[in-house]
N, C-alpha and C positions, 0 to 999 in steps of 0.2 A: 603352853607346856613348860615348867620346869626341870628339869634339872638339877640336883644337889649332887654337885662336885664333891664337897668338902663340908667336914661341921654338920650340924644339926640345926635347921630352920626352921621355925614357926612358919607355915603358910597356911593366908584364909583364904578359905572360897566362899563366897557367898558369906553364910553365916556358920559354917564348919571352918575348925583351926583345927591342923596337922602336925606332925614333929615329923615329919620324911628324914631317914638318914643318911649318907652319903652313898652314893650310887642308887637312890634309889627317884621318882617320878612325880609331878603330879600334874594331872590332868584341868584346864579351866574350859568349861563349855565358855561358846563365845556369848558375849553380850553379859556374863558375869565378875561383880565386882569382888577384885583379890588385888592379894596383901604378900609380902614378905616379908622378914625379918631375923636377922642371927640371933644365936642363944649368949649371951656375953657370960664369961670371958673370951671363948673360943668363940675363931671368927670363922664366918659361915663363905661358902663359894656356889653360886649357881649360875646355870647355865640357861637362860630366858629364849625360847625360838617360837614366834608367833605363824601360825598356818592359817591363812585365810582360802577361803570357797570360795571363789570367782564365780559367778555362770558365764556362761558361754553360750554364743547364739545373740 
């Protein structure tokens, strides 16, 4: 899951690029390959928090 603090980020998931704006989210199913990147000039601020599914038992 990202987070955009700040700035405007180009994020890939997979094979889809995004422009999320500030305050806004982006979701990465697990086991898929993704990307970030600021838009220059303006620098970009994100918030990264990975959530893993343990089983139990």
């Amino acid at each position: 899951m990202f987070y955009v603090l700040e700035g405007t980020l180009a994020v890939t998931v997979g094979d889809e690029t995004v422009d999320p704006p500030a305050g806004a989210s982006v979701c990465v199913p697990p086991g898929t390959p993704h990307t970030f990147s600021n838009h220059p000039p303006e620098c970009g601020g994100v918030f990264s928090r990975a959530v893993h599914n343990v089983g139990l038992g």
